[in-house]
Residue frames as qw, qx, qy, qz and C-alpha x, y, z in Angstrom:
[[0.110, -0.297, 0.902, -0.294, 95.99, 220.40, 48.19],
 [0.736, 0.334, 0.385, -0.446, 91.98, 219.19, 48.16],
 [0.658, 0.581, -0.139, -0.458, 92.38, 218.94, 44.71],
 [0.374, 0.492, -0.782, -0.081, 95.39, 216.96, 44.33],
 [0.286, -0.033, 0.888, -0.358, 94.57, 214.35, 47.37],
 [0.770, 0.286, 0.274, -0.501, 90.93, 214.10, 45.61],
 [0.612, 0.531, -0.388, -0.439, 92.71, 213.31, 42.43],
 [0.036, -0.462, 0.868, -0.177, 95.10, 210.61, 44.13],
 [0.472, 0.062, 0.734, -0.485, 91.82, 208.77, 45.61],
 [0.877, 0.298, 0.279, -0.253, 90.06, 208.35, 42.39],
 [0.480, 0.467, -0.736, -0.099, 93.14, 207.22, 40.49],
 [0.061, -0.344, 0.902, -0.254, 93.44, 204.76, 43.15],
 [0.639, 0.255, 0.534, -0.492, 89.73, 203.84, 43.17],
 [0.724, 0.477, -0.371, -0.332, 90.01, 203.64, 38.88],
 [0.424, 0.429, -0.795, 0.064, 93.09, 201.21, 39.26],
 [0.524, -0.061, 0.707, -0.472, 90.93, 199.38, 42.07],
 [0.699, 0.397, 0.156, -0.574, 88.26, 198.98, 39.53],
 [0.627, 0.523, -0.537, -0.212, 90.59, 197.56, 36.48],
 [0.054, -0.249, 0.921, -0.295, 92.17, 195.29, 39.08],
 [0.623, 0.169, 0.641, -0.416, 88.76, 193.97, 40.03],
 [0.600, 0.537, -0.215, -0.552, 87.74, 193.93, 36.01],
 [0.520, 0.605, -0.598, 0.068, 90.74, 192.17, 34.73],
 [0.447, 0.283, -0.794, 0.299, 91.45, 189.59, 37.82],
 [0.494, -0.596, -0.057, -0.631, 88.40, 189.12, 40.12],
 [0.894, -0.176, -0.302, 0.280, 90.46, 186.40, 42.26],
 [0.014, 0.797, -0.538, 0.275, 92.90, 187.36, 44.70],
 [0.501, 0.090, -0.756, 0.411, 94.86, 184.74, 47.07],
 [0.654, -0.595, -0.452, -0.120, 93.34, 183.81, 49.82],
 [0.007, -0.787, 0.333, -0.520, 94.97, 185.95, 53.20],
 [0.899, -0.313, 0.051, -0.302, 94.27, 183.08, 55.38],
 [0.898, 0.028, 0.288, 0.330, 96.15, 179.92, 53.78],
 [0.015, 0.654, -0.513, -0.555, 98.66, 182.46, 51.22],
 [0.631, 0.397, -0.258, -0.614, 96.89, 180.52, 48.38],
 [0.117, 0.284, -0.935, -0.177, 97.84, 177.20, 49.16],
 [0.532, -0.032, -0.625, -0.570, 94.67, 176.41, 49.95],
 [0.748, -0.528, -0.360, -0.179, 94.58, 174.34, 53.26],
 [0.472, -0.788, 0.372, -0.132, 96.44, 174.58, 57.04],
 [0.561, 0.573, -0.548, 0.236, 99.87, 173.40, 56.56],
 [0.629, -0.732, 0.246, -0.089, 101.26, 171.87, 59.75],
 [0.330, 0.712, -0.614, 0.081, 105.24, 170.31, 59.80],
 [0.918, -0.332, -0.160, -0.148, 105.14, 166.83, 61.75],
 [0.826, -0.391, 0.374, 0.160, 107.93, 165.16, 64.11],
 [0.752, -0.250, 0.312, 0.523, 109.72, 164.18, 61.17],
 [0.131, -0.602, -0.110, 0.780, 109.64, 166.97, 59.57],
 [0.109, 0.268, 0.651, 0.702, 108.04, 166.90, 56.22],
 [0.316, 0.177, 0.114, -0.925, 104.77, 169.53, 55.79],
 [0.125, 0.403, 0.904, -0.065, 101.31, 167.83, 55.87],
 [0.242, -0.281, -0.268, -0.889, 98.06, 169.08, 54.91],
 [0.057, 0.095, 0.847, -0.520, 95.97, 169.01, 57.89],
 [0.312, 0.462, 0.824, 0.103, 92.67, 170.52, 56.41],
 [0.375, 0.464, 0.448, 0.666, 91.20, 172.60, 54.05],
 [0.098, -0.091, -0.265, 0.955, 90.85, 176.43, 54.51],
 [0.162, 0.604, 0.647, -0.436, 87.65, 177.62, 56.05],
 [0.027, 0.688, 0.003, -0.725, 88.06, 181.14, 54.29],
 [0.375, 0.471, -0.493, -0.629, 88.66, 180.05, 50.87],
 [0.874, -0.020, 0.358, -0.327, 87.07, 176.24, 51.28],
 [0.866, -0.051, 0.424, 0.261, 90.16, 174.42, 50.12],
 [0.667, 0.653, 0.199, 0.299, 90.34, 176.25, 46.64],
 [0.568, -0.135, -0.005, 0.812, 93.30, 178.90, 47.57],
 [0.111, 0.215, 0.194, 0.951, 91.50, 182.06, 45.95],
 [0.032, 0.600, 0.797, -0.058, 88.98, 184.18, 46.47],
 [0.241, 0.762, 0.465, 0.382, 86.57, 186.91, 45.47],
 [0.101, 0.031, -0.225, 0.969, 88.08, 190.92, 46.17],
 [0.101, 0.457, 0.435, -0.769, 85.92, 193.35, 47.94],
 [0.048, 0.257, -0.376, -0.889, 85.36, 195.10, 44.67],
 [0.217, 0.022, -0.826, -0.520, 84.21, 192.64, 42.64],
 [0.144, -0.487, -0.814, 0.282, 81.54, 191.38, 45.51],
 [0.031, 0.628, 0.256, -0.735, 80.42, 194.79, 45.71],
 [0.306, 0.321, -0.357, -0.822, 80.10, 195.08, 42.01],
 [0.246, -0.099, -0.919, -0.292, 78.32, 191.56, 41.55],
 [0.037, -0.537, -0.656, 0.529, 75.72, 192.55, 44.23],
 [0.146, 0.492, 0.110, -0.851, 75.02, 196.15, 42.62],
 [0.377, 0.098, -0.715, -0.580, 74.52, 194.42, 39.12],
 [0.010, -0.123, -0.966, 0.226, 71.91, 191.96, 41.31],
 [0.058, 0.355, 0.476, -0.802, 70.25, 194.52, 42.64],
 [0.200, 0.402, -0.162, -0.879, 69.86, 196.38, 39.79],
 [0.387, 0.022, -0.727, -0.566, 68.29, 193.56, 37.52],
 [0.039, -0.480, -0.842, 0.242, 65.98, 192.38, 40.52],
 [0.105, 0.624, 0.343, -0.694, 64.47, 196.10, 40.35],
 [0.113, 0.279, -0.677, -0.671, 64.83, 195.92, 36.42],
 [0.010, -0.050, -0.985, -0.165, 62.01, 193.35, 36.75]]
């Protein structure tokens, strides 16, 4: 049972990894990638009211992963120096 639940966690941690490799963007969670707060006015068409804080207008941003692997690669070439 150990064994199999370890294995589960790093498959899931590899296929984290390729995900981060292969597509360091995700959609913002905020706006759902559109990018800025949507409101519907009176007559009922959908405005853009202003741009998201979280992803500063642009709809995507960086995964956990990737931030965590662009730091560790930072690190490592400040201490490389």
């Amino acid at each position: 049972m150990l064994i199999a639940s370890t294995a589960l966690i790093l498959a899931t941690l590899a296929g984290y990894t390729l995900l981060c490799m292969a597509s360091p963007f995700g959609t913002c969670r905020k706006c759902d990638g559109e990018g800025a707060k949507l409101t519907v006015n009176r007559a009922g068409k959908v405005k853009r009211v202003k741009p998201c804080r979280r992803c500063k207008g642009h709809g995507k941003r960086l995964r956990v992963g990737r931030r965590l692997h662009n730091q560790s690669r930072e690190l490592h070439r400040a201490g490389a120096r």
